[in-house]
DRENVEX-490907 format. One record per atom (N, C-alpha, C, O, CB): residue in one letter; x, y, z. Coordinates in steps of 0.1 Angstrom, whole numbers, padded with zeros to 4 digits, always signed. Glycine has a CB too. Example, Ala and Ser with C-alpha at 12.3 -4.5 7.8 and 13.67 -1.06 7.14 Angstrom:
// residues 2
A+0132-0057+0078;A+0123-0045+0078;A+0132-0033+0078;A+0142-0033+0085;A+0113-0045+0090;S+0128-0022+0071;S+0137-0011+0071;S+0129+0000+0079;S+0134+0011+0080;S+0141-0006+0057;
This chain:
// residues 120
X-0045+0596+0155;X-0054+0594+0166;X-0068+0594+0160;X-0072+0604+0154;X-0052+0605+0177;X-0075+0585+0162;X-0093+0586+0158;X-0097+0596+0165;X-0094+0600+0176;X-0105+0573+0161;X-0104+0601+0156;X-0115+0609+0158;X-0129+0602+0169;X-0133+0590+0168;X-0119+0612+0144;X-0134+0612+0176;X-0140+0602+0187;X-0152+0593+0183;X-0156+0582+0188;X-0144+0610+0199;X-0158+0600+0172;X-0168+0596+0167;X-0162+0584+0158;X-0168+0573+0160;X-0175+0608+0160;X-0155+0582+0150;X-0150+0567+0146;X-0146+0555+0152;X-0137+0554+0161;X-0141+0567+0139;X-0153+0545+0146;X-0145+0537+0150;X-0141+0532+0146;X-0141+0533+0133;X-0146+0532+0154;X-0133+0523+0152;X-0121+0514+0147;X-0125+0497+0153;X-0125+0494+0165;X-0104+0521+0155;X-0128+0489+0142;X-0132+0472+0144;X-0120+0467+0148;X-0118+0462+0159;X-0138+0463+0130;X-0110+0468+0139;X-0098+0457+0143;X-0088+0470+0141;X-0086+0474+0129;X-0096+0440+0131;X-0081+0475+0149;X-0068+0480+0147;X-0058+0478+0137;X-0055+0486+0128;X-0062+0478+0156;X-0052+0463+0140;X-0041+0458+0132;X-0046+0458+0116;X-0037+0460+0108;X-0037+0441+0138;X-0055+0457+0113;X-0061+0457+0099;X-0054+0475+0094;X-0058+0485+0101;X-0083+0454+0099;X-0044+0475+0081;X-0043+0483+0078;X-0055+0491+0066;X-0065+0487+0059;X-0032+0480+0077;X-0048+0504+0066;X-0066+0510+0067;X-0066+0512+0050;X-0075+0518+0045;X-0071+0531+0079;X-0054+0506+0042;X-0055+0505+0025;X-0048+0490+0021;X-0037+0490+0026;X-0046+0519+0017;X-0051+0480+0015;X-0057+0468+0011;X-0041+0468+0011;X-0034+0478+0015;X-0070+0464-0003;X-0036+0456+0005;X-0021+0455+0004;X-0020+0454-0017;X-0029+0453-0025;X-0016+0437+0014;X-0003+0457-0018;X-0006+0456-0032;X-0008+0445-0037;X-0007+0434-0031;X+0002+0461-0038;X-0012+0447-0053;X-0012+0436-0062;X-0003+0423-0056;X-0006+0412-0051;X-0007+0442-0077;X+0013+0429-0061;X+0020+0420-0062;X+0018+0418-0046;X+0006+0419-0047;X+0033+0422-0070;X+0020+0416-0033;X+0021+0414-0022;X+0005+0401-0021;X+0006+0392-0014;X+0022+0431-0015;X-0004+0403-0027;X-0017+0398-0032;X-0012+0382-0038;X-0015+0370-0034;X-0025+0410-0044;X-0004+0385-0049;X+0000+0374-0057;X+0014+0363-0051;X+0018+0352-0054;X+0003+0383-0071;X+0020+0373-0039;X+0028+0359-0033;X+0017+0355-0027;X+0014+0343-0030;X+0042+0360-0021;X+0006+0362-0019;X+0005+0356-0011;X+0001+0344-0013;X+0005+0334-0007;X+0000+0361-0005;X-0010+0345-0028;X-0016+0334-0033;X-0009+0323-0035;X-0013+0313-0030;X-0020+0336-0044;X+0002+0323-0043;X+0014+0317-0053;X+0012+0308-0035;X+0003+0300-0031;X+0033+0329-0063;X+0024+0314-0025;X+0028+0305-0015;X+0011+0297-0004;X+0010+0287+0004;X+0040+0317-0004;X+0003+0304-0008;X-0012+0294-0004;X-0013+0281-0014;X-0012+0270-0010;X-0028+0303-0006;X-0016+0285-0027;X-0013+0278-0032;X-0006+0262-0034;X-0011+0251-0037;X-0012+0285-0034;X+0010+0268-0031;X+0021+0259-0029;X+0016+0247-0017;X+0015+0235-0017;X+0035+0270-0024;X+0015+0256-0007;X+0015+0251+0009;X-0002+0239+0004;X+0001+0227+0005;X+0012+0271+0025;X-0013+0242+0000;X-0023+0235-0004;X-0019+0224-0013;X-0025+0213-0012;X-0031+0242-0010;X-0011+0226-0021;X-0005+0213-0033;X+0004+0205-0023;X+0000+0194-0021;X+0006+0219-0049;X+0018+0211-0014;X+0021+0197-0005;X+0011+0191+0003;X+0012+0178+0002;X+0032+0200+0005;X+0001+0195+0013;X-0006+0194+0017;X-0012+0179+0011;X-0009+0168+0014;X-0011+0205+0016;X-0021+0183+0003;X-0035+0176-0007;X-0027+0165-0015;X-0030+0153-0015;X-0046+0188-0020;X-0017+0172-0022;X-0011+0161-0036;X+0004+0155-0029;X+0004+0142-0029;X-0006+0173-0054;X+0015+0159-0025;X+0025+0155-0021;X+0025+0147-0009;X+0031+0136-0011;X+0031+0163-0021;X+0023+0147-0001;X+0022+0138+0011;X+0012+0126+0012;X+0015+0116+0017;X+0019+0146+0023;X+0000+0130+0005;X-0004+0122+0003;X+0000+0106-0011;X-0005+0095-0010;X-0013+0130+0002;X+0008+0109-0019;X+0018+0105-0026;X+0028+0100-0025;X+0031+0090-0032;X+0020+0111-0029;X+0035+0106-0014;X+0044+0103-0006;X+0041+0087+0003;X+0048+0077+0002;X+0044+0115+0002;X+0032+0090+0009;X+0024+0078+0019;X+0023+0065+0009;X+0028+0054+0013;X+0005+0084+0025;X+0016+0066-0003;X+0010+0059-0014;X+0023+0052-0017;X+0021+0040-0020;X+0003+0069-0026;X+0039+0056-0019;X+0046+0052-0026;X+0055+0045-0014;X+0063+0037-0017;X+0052+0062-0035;X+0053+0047-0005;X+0056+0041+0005;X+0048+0025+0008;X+0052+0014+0010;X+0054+0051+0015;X+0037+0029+0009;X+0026+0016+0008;X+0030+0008+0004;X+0035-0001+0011;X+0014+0016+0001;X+0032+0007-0015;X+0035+0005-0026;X+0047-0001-0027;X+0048-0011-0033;X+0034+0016-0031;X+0060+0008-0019;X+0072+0001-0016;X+0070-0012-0011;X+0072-0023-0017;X+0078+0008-0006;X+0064-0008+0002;X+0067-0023+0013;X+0056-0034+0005;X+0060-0046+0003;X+0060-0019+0034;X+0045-0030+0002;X+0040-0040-0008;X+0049-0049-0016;X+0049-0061-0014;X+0031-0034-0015;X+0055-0044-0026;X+0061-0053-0036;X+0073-0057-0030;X+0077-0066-0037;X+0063-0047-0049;X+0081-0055-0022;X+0089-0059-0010;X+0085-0070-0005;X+0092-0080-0005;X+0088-0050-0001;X+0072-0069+0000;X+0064-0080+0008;X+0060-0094-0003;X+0060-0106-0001;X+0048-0072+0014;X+0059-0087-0011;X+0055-0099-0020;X+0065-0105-0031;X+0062-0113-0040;X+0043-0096-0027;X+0078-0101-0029;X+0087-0105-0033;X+0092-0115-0023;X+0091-0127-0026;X+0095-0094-0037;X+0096-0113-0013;X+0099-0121-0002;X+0091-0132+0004;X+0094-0141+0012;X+0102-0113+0007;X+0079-0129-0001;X+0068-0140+0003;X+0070-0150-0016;X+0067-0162-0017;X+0046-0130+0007;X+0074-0143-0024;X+0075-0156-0036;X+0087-0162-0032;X+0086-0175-0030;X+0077-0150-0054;X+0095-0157-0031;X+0113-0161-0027;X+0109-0176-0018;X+0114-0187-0020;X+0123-0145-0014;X+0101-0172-0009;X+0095-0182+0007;X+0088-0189-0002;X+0095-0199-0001;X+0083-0174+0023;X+0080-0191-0010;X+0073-0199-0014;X+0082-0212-0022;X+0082-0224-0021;X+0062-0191-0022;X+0091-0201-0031;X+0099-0214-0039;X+0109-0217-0034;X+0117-0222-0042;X+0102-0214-0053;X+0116-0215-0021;X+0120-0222-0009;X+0119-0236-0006;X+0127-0246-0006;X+0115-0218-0001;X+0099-0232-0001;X+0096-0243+0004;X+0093-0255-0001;X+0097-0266+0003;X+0089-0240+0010;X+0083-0251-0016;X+0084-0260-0030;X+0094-0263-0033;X+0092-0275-0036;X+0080-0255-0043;X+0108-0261-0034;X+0119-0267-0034;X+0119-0281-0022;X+0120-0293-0024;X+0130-0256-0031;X+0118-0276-0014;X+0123-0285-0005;X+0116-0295-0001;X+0121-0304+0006;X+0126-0279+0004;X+0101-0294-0006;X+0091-0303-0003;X+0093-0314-0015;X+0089-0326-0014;X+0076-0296-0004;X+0102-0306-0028;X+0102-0315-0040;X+0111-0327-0031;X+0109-0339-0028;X+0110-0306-0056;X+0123-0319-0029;X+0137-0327-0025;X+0132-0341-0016;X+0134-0353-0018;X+0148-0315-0014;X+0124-0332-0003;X+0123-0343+0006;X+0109-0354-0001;X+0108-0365+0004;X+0119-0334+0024;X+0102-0353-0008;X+0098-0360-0014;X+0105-0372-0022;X+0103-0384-0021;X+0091-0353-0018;X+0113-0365-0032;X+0128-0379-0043;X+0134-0382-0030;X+0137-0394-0029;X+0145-0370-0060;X+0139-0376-0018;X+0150-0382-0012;X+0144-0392-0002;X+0146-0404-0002;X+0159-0371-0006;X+0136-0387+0007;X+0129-0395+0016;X+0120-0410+0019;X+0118-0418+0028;X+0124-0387+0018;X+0114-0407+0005;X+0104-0416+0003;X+0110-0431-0003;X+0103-0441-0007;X+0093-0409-0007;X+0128-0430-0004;X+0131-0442-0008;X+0131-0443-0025;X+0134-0434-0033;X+0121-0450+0000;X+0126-0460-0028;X+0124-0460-0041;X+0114-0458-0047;X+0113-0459-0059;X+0127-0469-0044;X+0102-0454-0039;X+0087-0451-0046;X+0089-0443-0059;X+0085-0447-0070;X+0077-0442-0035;X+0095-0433-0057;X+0094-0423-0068;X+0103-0424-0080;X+0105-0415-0088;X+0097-0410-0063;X+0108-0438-0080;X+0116-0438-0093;X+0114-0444-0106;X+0103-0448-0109;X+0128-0442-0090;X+0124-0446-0114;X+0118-0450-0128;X+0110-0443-0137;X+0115-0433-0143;X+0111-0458-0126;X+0095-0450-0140;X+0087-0442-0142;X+0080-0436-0136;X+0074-0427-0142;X+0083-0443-0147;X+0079-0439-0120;X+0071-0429-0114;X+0077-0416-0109;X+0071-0411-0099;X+0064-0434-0103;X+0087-0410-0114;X+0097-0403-0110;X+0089-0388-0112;X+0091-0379-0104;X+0112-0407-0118;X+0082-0387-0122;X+0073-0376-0121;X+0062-0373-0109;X+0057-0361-0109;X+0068-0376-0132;X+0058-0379-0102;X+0048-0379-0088;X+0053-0369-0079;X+0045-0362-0074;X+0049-0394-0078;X+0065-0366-0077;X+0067-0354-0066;X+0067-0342-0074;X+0067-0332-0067;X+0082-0354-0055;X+0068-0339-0086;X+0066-0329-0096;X+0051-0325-0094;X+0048-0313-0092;X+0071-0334-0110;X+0041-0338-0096;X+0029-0332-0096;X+0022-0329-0084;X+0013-0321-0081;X+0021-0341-0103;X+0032-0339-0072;X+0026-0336-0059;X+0025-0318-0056;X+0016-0310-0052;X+0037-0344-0047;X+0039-0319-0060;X+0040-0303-0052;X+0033-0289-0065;X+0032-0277-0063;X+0063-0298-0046;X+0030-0296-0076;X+0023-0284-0087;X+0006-0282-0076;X+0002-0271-0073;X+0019-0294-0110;X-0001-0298-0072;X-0014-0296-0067;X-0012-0289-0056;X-0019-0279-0055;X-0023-0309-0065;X-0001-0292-0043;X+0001-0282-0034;X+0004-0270-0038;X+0007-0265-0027;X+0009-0286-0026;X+0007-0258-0048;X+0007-0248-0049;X-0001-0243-0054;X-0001-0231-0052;X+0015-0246-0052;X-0013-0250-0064;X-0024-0244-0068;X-0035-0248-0057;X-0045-0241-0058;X-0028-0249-0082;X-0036-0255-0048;X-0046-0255-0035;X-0043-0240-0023;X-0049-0231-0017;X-0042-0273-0024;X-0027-0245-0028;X-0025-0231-0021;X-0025-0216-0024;X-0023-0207-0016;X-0015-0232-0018;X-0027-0217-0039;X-0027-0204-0043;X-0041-0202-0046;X-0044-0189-0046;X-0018-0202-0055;X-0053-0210-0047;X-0066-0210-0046;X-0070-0207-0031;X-0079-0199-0030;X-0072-0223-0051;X-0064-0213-0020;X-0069-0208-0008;X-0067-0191-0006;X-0076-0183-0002;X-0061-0216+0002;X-0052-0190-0010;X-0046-0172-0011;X-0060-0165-0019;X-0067-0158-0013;X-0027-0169-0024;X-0061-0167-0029;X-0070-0164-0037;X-0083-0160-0032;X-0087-0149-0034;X-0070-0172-0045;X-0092-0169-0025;X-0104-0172-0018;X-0100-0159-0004;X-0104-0148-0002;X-0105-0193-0014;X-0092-0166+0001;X-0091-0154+0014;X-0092-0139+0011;X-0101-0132+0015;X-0077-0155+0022;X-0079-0136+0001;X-0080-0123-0005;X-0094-0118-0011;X-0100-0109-0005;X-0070-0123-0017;X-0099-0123-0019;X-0114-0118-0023;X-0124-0122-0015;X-0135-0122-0021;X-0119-0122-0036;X-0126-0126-0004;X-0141-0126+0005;X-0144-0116+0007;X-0135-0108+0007;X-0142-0132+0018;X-0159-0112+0010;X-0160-0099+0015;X-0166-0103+0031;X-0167-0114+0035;X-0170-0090+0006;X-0168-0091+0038;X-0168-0097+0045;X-0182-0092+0056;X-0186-0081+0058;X-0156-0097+0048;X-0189-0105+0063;X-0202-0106+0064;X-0205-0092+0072;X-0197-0087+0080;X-0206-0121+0071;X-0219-0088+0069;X-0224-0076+0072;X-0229-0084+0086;X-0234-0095+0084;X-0234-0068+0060;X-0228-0080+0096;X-0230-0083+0110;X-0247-0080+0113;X-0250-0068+0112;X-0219-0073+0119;X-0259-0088+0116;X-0270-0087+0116;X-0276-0077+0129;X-0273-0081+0141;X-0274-0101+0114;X-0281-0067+0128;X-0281-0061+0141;X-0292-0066+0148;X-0302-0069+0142;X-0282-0046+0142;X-0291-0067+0159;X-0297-0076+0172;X-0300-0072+0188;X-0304-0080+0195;X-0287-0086+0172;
């Protein structure tokens, strides 16, 4: 029981510090709990990104030489006799300039930055 003249700030606060070792979980599991926190989840998220990214762009190359396939095909098959003989290389080059216009457009879009809006 206090004495009347003392006081007492916080009750629950015991009135001698805790030990060393009792000191050193506490740290160790702060510690721990700060590293999943800051480094693991954040990591976590990243490798996930990362996943679906190369996922994504696996399946977008897959789609691409699909469609270059098929633009080759319907080009020799469709167009008749134009493409034969020696001009039999023309849908080869057709569809090389359609994949570098197209991979220059990808290109151009990906790196633009983008316009700082003029305030008004």
């Amino acid at each position: 029981m206090p004495v009347p003249g003392d006081r007492v700030l916080n009750p629950a606060v015991p009135d001698r510090p805790p030990s060393l070792p009792q000191v050193l979980t506490e740290l160790w599991e702060l510690v721990v709990a700060y590293f999943k926190q800051e480094t693991a989840v954040p990591l976590q998220q990243l490798g996930r990104a990362i996943a679906f990214g190369l996922l994504g762009s696996l399946l977008l190359g897959i789609g691409v030489v699909f469609v270059t396939v098929g633009g080759l095909r319907l080009l020799q098959e469709e167009t008749g006799s134009t493409f034969t003989d020696n001009w039999s290389w023309v849908p080869y080059a057709i569809m090389t300039v359609v994949l570098l216009v197209g991979g220059a457009l990808t290109w151009k879009m990906g790196t633009r930055r983008k316009q700082k809006r003029a305030a008004s």
